[in-house]
C-alpha positions in Angstrom: 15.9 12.1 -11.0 18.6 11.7 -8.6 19.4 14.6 -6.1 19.1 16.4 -2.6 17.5 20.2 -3.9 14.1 19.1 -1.9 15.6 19.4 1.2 15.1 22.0 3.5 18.5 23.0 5.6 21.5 23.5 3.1 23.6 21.7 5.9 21.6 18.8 6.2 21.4 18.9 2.0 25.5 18.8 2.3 25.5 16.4 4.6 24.0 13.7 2.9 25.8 14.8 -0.5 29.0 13.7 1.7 27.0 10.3 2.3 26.3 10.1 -1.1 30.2 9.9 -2.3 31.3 7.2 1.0 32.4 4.7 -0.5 31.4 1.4 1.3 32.5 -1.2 -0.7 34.7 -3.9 1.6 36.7 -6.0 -0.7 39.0 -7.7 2.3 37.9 -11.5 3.3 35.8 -11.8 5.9 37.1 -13.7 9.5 35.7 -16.0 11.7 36.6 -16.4 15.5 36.5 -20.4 16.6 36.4 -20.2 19.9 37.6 -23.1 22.1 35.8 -23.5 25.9 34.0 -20.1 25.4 31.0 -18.7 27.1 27.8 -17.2 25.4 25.7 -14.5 27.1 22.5 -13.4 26.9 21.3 -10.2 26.6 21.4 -8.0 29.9 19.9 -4.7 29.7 18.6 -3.0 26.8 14.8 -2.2 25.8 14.0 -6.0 27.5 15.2 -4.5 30.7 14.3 -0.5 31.2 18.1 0.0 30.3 19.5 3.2 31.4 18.4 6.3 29.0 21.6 7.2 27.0 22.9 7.1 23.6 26.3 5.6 24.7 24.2 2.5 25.7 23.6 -0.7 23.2 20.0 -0.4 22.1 19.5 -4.2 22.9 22.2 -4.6 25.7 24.9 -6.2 26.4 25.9 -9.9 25.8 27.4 -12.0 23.1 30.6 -14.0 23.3 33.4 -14.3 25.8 36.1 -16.9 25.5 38.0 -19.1 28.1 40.1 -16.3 29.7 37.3 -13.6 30.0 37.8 -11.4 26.6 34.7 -10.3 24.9 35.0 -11.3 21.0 33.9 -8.5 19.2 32.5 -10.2 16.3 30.0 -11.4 18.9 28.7 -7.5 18.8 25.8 -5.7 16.8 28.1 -2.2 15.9 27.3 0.6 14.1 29.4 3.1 12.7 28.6 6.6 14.4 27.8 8.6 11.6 25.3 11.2 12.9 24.8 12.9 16.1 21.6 13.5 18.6 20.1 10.1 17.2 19.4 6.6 18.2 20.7 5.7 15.3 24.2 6.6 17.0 23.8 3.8 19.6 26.0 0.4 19.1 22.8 -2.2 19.0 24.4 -5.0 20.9 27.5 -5.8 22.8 29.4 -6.3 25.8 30.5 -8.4 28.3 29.6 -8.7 32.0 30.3 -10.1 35.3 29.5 -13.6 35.9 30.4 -17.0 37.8 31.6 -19.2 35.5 31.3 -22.4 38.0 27.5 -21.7 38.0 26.4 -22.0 33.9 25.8 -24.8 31.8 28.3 -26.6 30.2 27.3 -28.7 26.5 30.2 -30.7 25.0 29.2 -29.0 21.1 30.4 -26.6 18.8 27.9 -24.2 17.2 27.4 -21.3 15.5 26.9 -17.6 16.8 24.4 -15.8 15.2 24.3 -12.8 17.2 20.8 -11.3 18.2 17.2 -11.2 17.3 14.3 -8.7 17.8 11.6 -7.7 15.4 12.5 -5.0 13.5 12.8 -5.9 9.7 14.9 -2.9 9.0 17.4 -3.8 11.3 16.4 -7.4 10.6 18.1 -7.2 7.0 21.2 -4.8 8.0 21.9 -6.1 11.0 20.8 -9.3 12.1 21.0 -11.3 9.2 24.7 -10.6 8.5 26.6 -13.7 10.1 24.5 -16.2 8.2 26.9 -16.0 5.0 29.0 -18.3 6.8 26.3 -20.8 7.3 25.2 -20.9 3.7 29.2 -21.1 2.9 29.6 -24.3 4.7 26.5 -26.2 4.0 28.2 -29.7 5.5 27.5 -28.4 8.5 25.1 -29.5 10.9 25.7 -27.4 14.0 23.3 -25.7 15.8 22.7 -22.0 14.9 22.4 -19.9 18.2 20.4 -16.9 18.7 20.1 -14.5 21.5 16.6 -12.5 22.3 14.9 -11.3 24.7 11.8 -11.2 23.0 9.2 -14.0 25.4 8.2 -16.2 22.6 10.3 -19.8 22.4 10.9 -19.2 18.7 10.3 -15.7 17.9 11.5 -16.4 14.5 8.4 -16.6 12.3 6.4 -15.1 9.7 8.4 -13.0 7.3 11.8 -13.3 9.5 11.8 -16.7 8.5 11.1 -16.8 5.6 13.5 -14.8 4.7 15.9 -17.3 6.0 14.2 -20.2 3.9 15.1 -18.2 1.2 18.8 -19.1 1.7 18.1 -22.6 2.2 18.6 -22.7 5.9 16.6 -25.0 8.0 14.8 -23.6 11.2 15.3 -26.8 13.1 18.7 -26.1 13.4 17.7 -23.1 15.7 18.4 -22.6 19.2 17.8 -19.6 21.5 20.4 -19.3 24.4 18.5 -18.0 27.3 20.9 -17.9 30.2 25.0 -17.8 30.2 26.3 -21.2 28.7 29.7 -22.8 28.1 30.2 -24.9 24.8 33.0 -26.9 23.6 33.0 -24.8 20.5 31.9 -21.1 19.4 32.2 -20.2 15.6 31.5 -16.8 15.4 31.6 -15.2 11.6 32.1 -12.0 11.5 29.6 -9.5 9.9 29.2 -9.2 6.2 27.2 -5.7 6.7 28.7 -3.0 8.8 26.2 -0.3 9.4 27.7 2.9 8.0 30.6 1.3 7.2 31.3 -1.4 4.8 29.2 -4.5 2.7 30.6 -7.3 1.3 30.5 -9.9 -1.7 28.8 -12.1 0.9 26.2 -9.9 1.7 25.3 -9.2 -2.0 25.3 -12.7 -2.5 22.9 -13.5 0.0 20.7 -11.0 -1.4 20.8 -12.4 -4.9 19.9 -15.7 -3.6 16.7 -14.4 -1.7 16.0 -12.6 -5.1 16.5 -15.7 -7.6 14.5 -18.0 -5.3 11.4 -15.1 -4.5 10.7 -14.4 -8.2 11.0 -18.5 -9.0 7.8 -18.9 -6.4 6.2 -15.1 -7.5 3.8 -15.3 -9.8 1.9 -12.1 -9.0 1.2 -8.8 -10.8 4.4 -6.6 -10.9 4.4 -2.8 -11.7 6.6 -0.6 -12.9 6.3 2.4 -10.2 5.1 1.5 -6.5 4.6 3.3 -3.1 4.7 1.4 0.1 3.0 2.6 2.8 2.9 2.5 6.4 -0.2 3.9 7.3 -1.9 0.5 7.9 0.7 0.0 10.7 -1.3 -0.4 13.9 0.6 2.3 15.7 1.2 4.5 12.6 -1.8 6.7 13.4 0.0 8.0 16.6 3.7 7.9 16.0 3.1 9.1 12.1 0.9 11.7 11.2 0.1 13.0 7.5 0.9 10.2 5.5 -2.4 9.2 4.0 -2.3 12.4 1.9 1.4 11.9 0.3 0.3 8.0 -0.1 -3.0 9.3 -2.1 -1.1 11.9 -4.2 1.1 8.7 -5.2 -1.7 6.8 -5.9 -3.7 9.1 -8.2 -0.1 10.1 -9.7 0.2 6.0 -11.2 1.8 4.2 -8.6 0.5 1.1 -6.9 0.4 1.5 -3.3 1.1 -1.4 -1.0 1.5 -2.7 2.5 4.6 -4.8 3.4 3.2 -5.9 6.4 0.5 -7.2 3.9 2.6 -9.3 1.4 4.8 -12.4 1.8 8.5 -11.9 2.0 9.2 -13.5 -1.2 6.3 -11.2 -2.6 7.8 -8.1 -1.1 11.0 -8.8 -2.7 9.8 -9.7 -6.6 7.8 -6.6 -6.4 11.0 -4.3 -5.4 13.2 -6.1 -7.7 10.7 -5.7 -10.8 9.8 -2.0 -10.0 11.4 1.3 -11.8 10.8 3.3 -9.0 10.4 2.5 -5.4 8.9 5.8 -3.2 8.3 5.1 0.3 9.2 7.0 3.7 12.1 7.0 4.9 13.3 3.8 7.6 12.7 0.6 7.4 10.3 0.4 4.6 13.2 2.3 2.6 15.4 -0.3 3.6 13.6 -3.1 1.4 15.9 -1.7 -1.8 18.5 -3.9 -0.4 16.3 -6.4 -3.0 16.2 -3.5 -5.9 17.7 -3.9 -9.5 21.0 -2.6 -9.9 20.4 1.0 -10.8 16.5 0.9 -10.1 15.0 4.8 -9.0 14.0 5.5 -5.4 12.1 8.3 -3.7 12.5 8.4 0.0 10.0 10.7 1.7 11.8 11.9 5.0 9.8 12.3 8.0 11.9 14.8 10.4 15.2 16.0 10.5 17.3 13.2 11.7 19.3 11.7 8.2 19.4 7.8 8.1 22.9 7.4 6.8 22.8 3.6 6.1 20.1 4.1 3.3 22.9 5.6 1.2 24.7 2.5 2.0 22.0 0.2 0.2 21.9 2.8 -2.3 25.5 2.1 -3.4 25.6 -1.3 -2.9 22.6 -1.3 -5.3 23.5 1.6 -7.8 20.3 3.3 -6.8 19.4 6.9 -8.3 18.2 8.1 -5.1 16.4 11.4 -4.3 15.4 12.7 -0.9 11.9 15.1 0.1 11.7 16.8 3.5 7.8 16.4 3.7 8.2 17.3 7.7 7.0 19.7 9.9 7.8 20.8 14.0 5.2 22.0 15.7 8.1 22.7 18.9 11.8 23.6 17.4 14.3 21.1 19.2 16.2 23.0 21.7 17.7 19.8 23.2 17.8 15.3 22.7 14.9 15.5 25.2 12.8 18.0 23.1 13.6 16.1 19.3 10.3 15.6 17.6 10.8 13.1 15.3 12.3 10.3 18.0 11.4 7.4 16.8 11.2 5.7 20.2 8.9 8.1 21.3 7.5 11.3 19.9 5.2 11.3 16.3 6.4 12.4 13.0 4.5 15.3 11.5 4.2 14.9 7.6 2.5 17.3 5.4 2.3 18.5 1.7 4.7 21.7 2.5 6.9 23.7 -0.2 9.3 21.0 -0.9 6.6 18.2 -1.3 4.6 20.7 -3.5 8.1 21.5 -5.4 9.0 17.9 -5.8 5.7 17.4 -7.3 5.8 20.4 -10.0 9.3 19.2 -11.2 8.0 15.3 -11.5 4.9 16.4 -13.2 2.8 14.9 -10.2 -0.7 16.5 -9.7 -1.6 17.2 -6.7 -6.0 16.8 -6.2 -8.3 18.0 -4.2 -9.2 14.2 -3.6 -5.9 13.0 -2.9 -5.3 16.0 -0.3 -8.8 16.7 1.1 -9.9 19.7 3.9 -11.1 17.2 6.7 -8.2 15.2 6.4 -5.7 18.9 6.9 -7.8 19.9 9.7 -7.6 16.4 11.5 -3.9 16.5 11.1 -3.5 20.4 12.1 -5.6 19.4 15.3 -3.6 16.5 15.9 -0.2 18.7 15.6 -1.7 21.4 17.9 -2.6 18.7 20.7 1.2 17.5 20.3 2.4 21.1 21.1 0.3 21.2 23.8 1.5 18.5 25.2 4.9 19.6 24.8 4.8 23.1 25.7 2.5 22.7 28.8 2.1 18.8 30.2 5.3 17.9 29.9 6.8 20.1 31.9 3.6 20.2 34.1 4.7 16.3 35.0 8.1 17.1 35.1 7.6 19.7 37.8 5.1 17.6 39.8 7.1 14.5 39.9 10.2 16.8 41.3 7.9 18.3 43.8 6.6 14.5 45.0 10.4 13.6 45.4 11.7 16.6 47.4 
């Protein structure tokens, strides 16, 4: 099943061919930075704080850990490696230091742990956030507090499936804190990641994976199937930013698979289901990214959404001996001509997702059918309007503002 022939732009086919042979396995032991007397900042800039447009900007800011003479510890940052080009998925997430006087924070006479930064994003949840806790589950006599940066407004913005996800490897909430303005302790620990974006996994992180999966399918005592589709389109802002989905989801569905709604299940759910499965088809992003729970060697169809290539998910695909296969089921209604004219940004501009030649391909090789009820009229003609409002907006509003807002400032 396994291969790249259902994707549009013989480039972009080779491109992920060169993905497909990385070889991302880090067999080096991990560090950990103890720092003595050291300083731990809060996020500044970022999403939180209108952060300057630019992909050599941190998504989430800058902050993290400095120690007694000023350095910034770099395990303290959220990296990436930059694998692609005109994507937000080039941006570092986290990481930095900056000015401040250090006779005006808080000191606390404590050692804890750095756990780097939180924000809700379960993709980025399970590649990047979760990655420093392997030193917590290795050194269980430990009752330090575990420190989290956000800027997200709740007290604890750690809940629902987030946390139960770290329930799963026995860690206990209480032990929480969230540093919320630039604080000196006694004692930083800061372990450095066990997943690298785009560049390496480690024992550790497999091992924190396998315990999620022993303890999920010890409390799962649900229904599991042997070929499932999980969708997005109950997301609530999935009918803007996504737009054509329904009809791949229902050719799935009368095709045998069981269609499901992560945002629906319980964590420990989520992950029996994926780990029991044969074959896992979703879209491409975060809802791809749940294979991190897949059996060794399970089948996964990953429906892309535009043309920007999401190299990490052939990172989880070798870490998890995936037979992967990829399906351009996208559409432009305005070619890119430049970053600010991308359809497909995630942060911004919808996805347009339709049953084109490659879909239609995909499906005749697979012996999928494709039916008049799982791919109905109304449903084309709401989506072709929907696309056709988009270019409008493009071609003609955009620039409209653009101009008028120039014209207001001269």
């Amino acid at each position: 099943m396994s291969g790249y022939q259902y994707i549009k732009n013989v480039q972009r086919r080779k491109e992920m061919e060169a993905y497909k042979e990385m070889f991302f396995f880090r067999g080096t032991p991990l560090e950990v930075s103890c720092i003595e007397d050291g300083y731990i900042l809060p996020p500044k800039g970022g999403v939180y704080e209108n952060w300057q447009k630019g992909l050599s900007k941190p998504t989430m800011g800058v902050g993290g850990v400095v120690d007694a003479t000023g350095e910034y510890v770099d395990f303290s940052a959220t990296r990436v490696e930059h694998l692609v080009q005109l994507s937000a998925l080039t941006r570092d997430r986290f990481g930095g230091k900056y000015d401040f006087d250090k006779e005006a924070v808080t000191y606390r006479d404590e050692e804890v742990i750095y756990c780097g930064i939180f924000w809700k994003q379960w993709g980025h949840f399970l590649i990047d956030q979760i990655v420093r806790l392997w030193y917590v589950i290795k050194n269980t006599g430990s009752d330090s507090k575990l420190v989290w940066l956000t800027g997200e407004k709740e007290e604890n913005p750690i809940k629902g499936n987030y946390l139960e996800i770290i329930k799963l490897l026995g860690i206990d909430e209480n032990r929480f804190e969230f540093v919320r303005e630039i604080t000196k302790f006694k004692k930083i620990i800061v372990p450095e990641p066990c997943f690298y974006p785009g560049r390496y996994y480690t024992n550790e992180y497999v091992q924190m994976l396998q315990c999620m999966i022993e303890h999920s399918l010890d409390k799962y005592e649900g229904e599991t199937y042997k070929k499932i589709y999980f969708s997005r389109t109950n997301f609530s802002k999935n009918s803007i930013m996504e737009i054509g989905e329904q009809s791949i989801e229902n050719i799935f569905r009368e095709n045998g698979y069981r269609v499901l709604y992560p945002e629906k299940l319980k964590a420990f759910e989520m992950i029996a289901i994926v780990n029991q499965c044969e074959v896992y088809a979703s879209m491409v992003g975060t809802v791809a990214h749940n294979s991190v729970f897949a059996s060794d060697g399970m089948k996964q169809i990953i429906i892309n959404r535009n043309r920007i290539i999401n190299p990490f998910q052939f990172q989880i695909s070798a870490m998890k001996q995936i037979e992967d296969m990829y399906i351009d089921a996208w559409e432009e209604p305005v070619k890119p001509i430049s970053l600010d004219n991308l359809p497909g940004r995630f942060w911004e501009d919808p996805c347009f997702l339709s049953i084109n030649d490659m879909f239609k391909k995909f499906c005749k090789d697979n012996n999928l059918m494709i039916t008049f009820k799982a791919h109905n009229l109304g449903m084309s003609i709401r989506n072709y309007m929907k696309i056709r409002f988009y270019y409008f907006k493009v071609k003609y509003l955009r620039p409209m503002k653009k101009y008028l807002k120039g014209s207001k400032s001269s």
